[in-house]
C-alpha positions in Angstrom: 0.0 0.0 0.0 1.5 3.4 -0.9 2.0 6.1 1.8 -0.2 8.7 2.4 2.0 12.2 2.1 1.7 13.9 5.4 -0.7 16.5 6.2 0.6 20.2 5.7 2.1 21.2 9.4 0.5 24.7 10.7 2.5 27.8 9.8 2.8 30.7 11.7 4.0 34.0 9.9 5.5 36.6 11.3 7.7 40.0 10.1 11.2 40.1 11.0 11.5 43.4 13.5 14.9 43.5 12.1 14.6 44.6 8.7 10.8 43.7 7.9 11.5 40.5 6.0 8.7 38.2 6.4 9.0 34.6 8.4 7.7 31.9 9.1 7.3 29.1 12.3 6.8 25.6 10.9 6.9 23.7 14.3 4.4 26.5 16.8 5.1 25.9 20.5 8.1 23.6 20.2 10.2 26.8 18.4 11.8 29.0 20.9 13.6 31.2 18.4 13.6 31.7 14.9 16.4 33.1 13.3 16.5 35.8 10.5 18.9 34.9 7.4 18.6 38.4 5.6 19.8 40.8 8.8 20.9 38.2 11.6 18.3 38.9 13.8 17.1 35.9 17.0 13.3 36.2 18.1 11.2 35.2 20.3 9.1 32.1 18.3 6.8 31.7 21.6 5.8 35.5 22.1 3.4 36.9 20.1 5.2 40.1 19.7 8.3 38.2 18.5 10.7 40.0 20.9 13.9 40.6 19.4 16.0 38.2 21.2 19.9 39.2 19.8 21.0 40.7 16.5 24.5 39.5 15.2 26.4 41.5 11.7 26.0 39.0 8.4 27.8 40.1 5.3 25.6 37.9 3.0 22.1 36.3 2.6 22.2 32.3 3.7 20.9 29.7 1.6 20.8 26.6 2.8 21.2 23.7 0.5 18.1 22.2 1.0 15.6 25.1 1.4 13.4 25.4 4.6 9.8 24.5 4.4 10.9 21.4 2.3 10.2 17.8 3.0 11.0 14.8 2.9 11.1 11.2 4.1 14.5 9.6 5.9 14.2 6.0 7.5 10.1 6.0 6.5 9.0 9.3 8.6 8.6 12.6 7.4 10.3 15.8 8.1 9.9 19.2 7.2 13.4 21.5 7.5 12.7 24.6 9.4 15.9 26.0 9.9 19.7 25.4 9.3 23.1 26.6 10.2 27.1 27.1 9.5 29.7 26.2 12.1 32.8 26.2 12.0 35.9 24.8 14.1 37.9 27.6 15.9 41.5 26.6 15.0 44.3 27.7 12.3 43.2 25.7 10.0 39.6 26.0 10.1 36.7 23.7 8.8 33.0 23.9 8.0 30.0 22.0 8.5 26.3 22.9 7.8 23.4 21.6 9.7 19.7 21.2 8.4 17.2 21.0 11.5 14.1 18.7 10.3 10.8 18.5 12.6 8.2 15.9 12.4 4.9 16.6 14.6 5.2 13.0 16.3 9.1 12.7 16.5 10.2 16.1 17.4 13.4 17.1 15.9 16.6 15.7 13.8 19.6 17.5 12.7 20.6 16.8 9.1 24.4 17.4 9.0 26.3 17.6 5.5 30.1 18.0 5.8 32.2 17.3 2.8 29.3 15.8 0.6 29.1 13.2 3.7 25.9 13.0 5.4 24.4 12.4 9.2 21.0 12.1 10.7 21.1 13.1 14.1 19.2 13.1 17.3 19.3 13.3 21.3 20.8 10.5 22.7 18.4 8.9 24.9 20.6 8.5 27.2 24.2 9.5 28.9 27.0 7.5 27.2 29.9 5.5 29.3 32.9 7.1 28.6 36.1 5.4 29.3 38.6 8.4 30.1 38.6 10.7 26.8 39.4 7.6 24.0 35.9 5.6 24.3 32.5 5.8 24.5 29.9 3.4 24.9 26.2 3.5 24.1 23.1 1.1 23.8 26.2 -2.3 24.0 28.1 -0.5 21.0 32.0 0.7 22.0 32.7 3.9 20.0 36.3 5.2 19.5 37.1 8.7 20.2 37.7 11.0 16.6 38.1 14.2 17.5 37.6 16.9 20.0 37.4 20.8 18.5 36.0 23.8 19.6 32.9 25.1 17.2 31.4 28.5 16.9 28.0 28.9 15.5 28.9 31.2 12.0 25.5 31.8 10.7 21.7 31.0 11.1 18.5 30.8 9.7 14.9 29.9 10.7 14.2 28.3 13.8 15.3 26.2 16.9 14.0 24.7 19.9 16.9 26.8 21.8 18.2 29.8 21.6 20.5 30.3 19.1 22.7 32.8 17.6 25.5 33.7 15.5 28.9 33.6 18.0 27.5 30.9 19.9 30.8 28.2 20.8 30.6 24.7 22.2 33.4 22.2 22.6 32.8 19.3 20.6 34.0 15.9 21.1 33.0 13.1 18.0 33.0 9.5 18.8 32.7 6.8 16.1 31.4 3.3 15.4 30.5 3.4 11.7 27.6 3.8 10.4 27.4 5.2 13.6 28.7 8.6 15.7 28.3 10.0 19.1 28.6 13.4 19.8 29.2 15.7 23.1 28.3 19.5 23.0 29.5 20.9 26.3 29.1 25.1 27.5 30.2 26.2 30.7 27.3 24.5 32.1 25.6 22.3 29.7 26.3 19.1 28.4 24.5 17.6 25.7 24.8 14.1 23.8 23.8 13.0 20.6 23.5 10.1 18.1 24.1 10.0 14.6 23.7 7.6 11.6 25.9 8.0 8.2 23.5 8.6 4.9 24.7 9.0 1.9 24.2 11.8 -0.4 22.2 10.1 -2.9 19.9 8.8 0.0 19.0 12.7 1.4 18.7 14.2 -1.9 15.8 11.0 -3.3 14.3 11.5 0.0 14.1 15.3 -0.2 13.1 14.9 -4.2 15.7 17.6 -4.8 16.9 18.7 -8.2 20.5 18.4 -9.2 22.9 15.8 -7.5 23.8 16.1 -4.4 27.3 17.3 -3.5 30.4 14.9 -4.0 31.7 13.7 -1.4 35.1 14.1 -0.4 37.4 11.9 1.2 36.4 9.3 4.2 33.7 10.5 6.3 34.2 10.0 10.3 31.1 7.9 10.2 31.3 6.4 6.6 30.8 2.2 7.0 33.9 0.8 4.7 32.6 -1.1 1.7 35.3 -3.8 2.7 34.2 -4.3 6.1 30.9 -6.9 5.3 32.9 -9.1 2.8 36.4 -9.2 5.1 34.7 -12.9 7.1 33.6 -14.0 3.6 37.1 -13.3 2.1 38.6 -15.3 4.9 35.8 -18.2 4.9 37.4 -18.3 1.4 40.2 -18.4 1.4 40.7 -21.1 4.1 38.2 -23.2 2.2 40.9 -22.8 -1.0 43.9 -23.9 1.2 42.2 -26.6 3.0 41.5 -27.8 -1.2 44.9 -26.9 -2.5 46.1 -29.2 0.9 43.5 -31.9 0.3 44.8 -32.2 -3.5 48.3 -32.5 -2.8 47.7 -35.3 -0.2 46.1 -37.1 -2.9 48.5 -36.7 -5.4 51.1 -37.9 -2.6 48.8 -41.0 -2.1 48.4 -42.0 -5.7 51.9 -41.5 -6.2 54.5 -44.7 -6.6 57.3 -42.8 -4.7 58.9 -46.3 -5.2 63.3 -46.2 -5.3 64.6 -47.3 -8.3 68.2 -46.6 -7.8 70.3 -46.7 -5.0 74.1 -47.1 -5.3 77.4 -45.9 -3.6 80.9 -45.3 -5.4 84.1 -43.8 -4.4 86.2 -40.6 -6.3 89.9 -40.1 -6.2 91.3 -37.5 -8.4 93.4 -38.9 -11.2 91.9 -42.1 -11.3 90.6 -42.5 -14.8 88.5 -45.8 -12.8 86.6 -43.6 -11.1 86.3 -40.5 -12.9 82.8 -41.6 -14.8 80.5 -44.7 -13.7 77.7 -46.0 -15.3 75.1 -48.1 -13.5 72.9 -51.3 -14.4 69.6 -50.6 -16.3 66.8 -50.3 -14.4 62.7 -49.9 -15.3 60.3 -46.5 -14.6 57.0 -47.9 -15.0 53.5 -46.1 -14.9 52.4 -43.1 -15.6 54.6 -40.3 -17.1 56.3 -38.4 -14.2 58.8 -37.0 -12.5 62.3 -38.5 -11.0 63.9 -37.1 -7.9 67.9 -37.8 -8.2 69.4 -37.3 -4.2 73.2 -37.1 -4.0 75.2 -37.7 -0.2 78.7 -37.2 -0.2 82.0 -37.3 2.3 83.1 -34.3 1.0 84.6 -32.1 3.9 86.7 -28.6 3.7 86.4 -28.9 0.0 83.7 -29.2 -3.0 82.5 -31.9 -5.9 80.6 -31.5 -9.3 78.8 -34.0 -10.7 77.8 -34.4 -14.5 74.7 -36.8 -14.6 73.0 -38.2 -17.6 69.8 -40.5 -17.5 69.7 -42.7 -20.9 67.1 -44.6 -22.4 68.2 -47.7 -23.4 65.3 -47.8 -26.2 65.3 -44.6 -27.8 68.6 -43.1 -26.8 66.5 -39.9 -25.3 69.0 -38.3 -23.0 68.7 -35.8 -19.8 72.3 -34.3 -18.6 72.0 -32.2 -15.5 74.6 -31.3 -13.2 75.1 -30.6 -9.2 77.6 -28.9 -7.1 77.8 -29.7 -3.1 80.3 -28.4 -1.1 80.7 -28.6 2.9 83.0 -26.2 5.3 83.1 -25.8 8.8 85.6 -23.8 11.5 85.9 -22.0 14.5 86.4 -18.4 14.9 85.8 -15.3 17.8 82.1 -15.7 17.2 82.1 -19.5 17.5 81.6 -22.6 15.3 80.6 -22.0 12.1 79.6 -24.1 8.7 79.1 -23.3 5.0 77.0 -25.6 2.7 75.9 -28.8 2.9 77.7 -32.2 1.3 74.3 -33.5 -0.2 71.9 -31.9 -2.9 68.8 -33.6 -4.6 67.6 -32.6 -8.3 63.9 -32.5 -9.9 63.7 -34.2 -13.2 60.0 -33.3 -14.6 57.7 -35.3 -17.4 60.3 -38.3 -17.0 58.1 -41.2 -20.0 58.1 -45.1 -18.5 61.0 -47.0 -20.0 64.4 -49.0 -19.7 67.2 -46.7 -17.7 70.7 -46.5 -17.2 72.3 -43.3 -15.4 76.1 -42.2 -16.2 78.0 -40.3 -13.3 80.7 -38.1 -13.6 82.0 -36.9 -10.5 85.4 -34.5 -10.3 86.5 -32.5 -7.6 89.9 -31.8 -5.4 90.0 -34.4 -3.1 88.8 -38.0 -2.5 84.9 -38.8 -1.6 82.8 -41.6 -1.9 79.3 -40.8 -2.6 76.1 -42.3 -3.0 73.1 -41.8 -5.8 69.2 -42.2 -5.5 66.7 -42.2 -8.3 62.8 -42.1 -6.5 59.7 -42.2 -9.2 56.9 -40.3 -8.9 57.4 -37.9 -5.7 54.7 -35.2 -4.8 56.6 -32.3 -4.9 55.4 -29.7 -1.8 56.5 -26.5 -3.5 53.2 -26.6 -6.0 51.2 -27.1 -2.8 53.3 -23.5 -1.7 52.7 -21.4 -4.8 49.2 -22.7 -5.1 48.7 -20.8 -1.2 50.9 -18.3 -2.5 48.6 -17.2 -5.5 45.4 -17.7 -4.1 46.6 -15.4 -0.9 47.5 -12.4 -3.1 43.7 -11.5 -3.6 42.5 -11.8 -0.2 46.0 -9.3 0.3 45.1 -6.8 -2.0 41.3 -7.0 -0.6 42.7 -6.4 3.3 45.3 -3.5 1.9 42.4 -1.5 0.3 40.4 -2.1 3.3 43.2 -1.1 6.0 44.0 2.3 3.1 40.3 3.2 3.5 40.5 3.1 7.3 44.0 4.8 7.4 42.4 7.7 5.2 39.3 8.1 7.9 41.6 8.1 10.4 44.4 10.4 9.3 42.3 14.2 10.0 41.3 12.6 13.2 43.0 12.8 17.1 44.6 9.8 16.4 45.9 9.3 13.3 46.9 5.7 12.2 49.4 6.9 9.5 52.1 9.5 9.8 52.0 10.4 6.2 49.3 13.2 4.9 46.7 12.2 2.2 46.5 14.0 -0.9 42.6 14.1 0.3 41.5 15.6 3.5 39.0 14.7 6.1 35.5 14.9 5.1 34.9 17.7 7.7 37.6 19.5 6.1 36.0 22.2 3.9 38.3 24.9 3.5 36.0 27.4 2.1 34.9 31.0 3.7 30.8 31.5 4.2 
């Protein structure tokens, strides 16, 4: 069923005893002031005379962005904006923030705050937040993290208030955030008021105000903005464990239908000069099943020296050859800082795509002392290091994911109290508005 538009609220008119400009009261007897944009004058909304309250200097006319008397609907109620105004943070590098008051007859009143094209509804906190010395908050079981403290004066204003309000006006202002969500504390010399707000976006305020145009872009991270990365961060880990716990499961059951059977084992001795020993070639012997690989593990004496080996794997029925060579070397002392050693006297080669057939393998060892050393030929070994670049490729996604996530944080956080990055963004803050009203 569609929704009814909302009656027309009463409207009291009065003339501004400023400078005669005619105003209106869109929320009689919950107004206390209403505020003249033309000539800065604060009256009385509750006295029949309006009373001329205060009268502050303005250079310029305000507009607000979305015009009073307009309305909308935000989070399925209605609300009408009756009045709006600039502040603007008292420091020596200044920044501005408008606020659109909305009242709705059954609700009361909600502050519609645009800062950098980022948006937030606001409203009295129902209560008084916990705060845990001045770096947390905590409201309604939520823990909000302290943003940023400031000191705001009140630049310009226009319509009315359910307070009094006037140009000059400063508070101190301490934000605390949990997005979508932000607290905020207003504190005068003997007032202290909380408040609760919830991030929109500006496509959200400008549908539900119907207004023309597109709304303003936003700049930067807002204090409140939710990260887009946040929701799918458990989904990008479910899923990336579930791919490691596959890439694991398949390698375990490649190394269970694999023969990993020995097919070579023997042991010879090197002298140098002795034409007997300088190359050896052993018996034949079969690779059977499945074309695969062949692991070829070499152990030596050597000690204090080094030994190359030249190694050939023949087959005896098409005279295919593979010649591959390996270099071990072993040292070991004692110095000032202790025992030491360099290498190792064993090494181990991968032979890849290896065809089933009838072997023999030709050794030729050299070197500048006397070894013995021993050869092993293993068929069909799972090798881990696929296993390793299989993790290895399926974790760079997940990385990239979490960088852009901890970036978008980094940027929210670097205007703020407590910066989490000591370098400065090329794009401020979104309550950073370097502009003069």
């Amino acid at each position: 069923m569609a929704l009814k538009p909302p009656s027309p609220p009463s409207v009291k008119s009065l003339v501004c005893r400023g400078c005669g400009a005619p105003l209106e009261i869109r929320a009689p007897g919950r107004s206390i002031v209403v505020a003249c944009g033309a000539c800065g004058a604060v009256l009385d909304a509750q006295d029949p005379d309006a009373r001329l309250i205060a009268q502050y200097e303005t250079r310029s006319t305000v507009a607000p962005t979305i015009p009073l008397g307009t309305r909308g609907r935000l989070k399925g109620e209605a609300w009408e904006v009756v009045g709006y105004q600039v502040r603007r943070t008292i420091a020596d590098t200044p920044y501005t923030w408008f606020e659109h008051l909305l009242h709705n007859p059954t609700h009361g009143f909600r502050w519609l705050v645009e800062a950098s094209g980022h948006f937030t509804l606001a409203k009295t906190a129902s209560g008084v937040p916990n705060t845990v010395g001045e770096r947390e908050a905590t409201y309604l079981g939520e823990r909000y993290r302290h943003f940023q403290t400031s000191r705001a004066q009140t630049v310009h204003v226009v319509g009315e208030f359910p307070w009094i309000v006037k140009a000059g006006d400063t508070v101190m202002v301490d934000d605390f955030v949990h997005p979508p969500l932000m607290l905020s504390r207003e504190r005068t010399g003997d007032e202290t008021t909380w408040s609760t707000a919830e991030y929109l976006t500006g496509e959200a305020v400008w549908k539900a105000f119907a207004l023309p145009g597109s709304p303003p872009a936003p700049v930067g991270v807002g204090a409140a903005q939710p990260s887009p990365y946040s929701p799918r961060s458990r989904s990008m880990l479910l899923m990336l464990a579930a791919f490691i716990t596959a890439a694991v499961l398949i390698h375990l059951v490649f190394s269970v239908l694999s023969q990993q059977r020995l097919v070579l084992d023997q042991a010879w001795q090197f002298s140098p000069g002795a034409p007997a020993t300088a190359s050896v070639m052993t018996e034949p012997f079969v690779l059977d099943g499945r074309t695969s690989n062949v692991v070829a593990e070499i152990s030596t004496t050597v000690s204090q020296g080094w030994a190359y080996f030249t190694l050939t794997l023949v087959d005896e029925e098409t005279d295919a050859s593979r010649t591959f060579g390996r270099e071990v070397s072993y040292y070991f002392g004692r110095d000032s800082d202790g025992a030491w050693t360099e290498g190792v006297p064993w090494d181990r080669a991968w032979l890849p795509s290896v065809p089933a057939g009838r072997y023999v393998l030709i050794v030729e060892p050299e070197g500048p002392q006397s070894f013995n050393y021993r050869v092993r030929l293993t068929r069909d070994v799972p090798r881990p290091v696929f296993v390793w670049l299989a993790i290895g490729a399926l974790i760079l996604p997940p990385l990239g994911f979490w960088w852009r996530q901890l970036r978008f944080e980094t940027r929210r956080w670097e205007e703020s109290d407590h910066p989490t990055s000591g370098q400065d963004d090329s794009v401020p803050h979104e309550q950073r508005v370097k502009q003069d009203t």
